[in-house]
C-alpha positions in Angstrom: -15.2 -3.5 -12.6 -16.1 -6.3 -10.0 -18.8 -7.4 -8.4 -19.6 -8.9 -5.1 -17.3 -12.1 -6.4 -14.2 -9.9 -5.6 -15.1 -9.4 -1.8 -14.7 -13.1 -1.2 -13.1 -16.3 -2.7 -9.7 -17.8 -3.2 -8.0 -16.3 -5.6 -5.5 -17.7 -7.2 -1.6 -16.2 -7.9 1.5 -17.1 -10.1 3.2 -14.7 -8.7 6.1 -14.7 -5.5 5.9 -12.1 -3.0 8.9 -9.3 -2.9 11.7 -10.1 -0.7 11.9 -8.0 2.4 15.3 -5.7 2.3 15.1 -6.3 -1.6 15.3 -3.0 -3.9 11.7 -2.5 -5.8 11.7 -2.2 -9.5 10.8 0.9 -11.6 8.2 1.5 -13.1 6.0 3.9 -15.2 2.5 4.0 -14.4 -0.8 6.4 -15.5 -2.4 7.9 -12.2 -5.0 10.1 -11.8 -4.0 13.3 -9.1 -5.5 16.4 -8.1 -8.2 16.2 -11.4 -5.2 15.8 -13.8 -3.6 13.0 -15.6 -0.1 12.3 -15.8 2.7 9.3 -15.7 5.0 8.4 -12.9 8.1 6.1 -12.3 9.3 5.2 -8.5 12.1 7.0 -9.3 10.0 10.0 -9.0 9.4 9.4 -5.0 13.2 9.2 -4.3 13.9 10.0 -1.0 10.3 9.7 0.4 8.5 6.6 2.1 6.4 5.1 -0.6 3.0 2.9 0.2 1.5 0.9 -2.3 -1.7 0.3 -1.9 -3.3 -2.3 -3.3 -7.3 -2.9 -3.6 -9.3 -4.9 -6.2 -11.4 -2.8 -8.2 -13.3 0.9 -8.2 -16.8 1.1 -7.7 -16.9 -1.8 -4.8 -18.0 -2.3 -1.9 -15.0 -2.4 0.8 -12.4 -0.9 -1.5 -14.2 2.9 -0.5 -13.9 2.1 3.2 -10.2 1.6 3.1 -9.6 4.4 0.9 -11.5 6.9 2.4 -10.1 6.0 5.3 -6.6 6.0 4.3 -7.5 9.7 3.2 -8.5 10.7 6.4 -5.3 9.7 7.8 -3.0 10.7 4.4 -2.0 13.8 6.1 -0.3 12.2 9.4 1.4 9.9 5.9 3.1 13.5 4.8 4.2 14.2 8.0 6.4 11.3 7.5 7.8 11.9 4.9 5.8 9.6 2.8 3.6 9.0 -0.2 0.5 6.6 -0.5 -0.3 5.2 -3.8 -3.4 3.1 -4.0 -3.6 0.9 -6.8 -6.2 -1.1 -9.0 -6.0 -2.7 -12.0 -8.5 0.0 -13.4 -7.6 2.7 -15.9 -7.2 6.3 -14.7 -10.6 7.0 -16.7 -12.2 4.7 -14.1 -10.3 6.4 -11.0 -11.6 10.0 -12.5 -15.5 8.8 -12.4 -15.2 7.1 -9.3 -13.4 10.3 -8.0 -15.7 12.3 -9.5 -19.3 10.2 -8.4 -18.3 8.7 -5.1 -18.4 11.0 -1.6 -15.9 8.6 -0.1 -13.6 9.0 -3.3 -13.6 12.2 -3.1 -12.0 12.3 0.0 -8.9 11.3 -1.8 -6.0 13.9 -2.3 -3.4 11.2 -3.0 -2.4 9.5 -6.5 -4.6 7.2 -7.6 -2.6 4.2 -10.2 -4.2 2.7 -13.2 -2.4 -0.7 -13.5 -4.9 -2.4 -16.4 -2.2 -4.5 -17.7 -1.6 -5.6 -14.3 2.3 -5.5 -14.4 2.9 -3.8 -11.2 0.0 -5.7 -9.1 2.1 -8.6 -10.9 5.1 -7.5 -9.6 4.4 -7.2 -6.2 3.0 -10.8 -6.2 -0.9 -9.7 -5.9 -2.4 -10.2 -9.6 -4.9 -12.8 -9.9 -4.3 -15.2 -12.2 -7.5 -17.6 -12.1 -10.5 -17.6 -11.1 -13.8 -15.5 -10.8 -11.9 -12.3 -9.8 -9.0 -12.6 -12.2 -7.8 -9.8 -13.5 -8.2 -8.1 -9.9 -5.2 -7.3 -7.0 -5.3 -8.7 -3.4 -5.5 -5.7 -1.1 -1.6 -6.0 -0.4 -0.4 -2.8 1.4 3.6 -2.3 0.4 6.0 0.1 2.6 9.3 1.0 0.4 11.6 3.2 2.3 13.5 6.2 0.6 16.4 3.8 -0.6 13.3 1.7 -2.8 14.2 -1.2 -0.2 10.9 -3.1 0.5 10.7 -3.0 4.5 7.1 -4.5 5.1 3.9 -5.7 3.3 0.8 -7.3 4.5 -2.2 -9.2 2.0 -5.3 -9.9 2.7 -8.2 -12.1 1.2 -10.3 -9.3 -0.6 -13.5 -9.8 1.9 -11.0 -8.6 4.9 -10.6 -5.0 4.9 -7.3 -3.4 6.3 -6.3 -0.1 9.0 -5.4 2.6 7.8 -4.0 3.4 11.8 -2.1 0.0 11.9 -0.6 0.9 8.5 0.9 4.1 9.4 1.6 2.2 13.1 4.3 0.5 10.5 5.8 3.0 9.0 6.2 5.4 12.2 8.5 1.9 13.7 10.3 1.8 10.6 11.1 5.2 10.3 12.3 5.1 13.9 14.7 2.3 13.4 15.9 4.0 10.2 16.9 6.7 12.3 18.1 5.3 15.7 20.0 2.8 14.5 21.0 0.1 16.9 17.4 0.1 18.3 14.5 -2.0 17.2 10.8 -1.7 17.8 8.8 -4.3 20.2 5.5 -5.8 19.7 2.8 -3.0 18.9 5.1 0.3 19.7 4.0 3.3 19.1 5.9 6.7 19.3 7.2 7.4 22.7 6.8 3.9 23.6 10.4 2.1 24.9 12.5 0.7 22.4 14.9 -2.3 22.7 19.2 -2.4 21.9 19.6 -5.5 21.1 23.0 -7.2 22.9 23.6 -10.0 25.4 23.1 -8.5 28.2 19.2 -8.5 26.8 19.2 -11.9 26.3 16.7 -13.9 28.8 15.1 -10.9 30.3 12.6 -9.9 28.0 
């Protein structure tokens, strides 16, 4: 578990980022869900939007802001046709007493990943190598569409919390363009907002 060290500093990372429109690995992971224990692979969310969310540790001090807010919005998520993951590198004996002790935890109805060994942090290019908060994840928020193509990602220093809104902003744009092909999505669009077709006639008057 981390202390206040893992709300601020520069961490340090060996590892590259993903490559946008590049397919994500499998995996199998231990998550905590709905008070039970089990494993799962990506290959289990075929077919359905997947974000990874990445925070440093349980039992901090932003980590429970994000999470309880991403609960709050987890629902609007499933309406998408997606599944949020948050990940930490603690086990899913950790995730279970934080469930089970924190109000904000609580909240959560979505899988909770135990990634000790830090493979998968690893492999999304957010595992701390060095430093006093080794061993910890950025808070690196992944969006993998149905395929397991890597559309977007963001990561932030760990004292900079993220949006849960801005998040799910993201995936509404990509799910659009997914299904309208041909149009794309302009700065900040939201649902029922214009879209653009890109051609030459466009070109110069935007």
């Amino acid at each position: 578990m981390c202390q206040d060290a893992c709300c601020g500093g520069g961490p340090y990372t060996s590892n590259m980022q993903p490559l946008i429109g590049q397919p994500v690995a499998d995996f199998e992971v231990d998550i905590y869900h709905q008070e039970k224990f089990r494993t799962a692979h990506l290959a289990d969310f075929k077919g359905k939007w997947v974000i990874f969310f990445f925070y440093p540790a349980d039992f901090t001090f932003i980590c429970p802001t994000e999470l309880e807010e991403m609960a709050a919005h987890y629902e609007q998520f499933q309406k998408l046709n997606a599944e949020v993951l948050s990940v930490s590198t603690d086990t899913k004996f950790t995730h279970k007493a934080w469930h089970d002790h924190s109000p904000a935890i609580k909240k959560i109805t979505f899988p909770m990943v135990a990634d000790p060994t830090g493979d998968l942090a690893r492999s999304f290019g957010v595992y701390i190598e060095e430093g006093e908060d080794r061993g910890l994840a950025l808070r690196g928020s992944f969006l993998v569409d149905p395929d397991g193509i890597l559309q977007a990602y963001e990561v932030h220093a760990n004292n900079v919390g993220r949006s849960a809104s801005e998040l799910l902003r993201k995936l509404e744009a990509a799910v659009f363009v997914r299904e309208h092909g041909g149009e794309v999505c302009p700065a900040n669009w939201k649902p029922g907002s214009k879209t653009l077709k890109p051609g030459i006639d466009l070109v110069g008057k935007i």
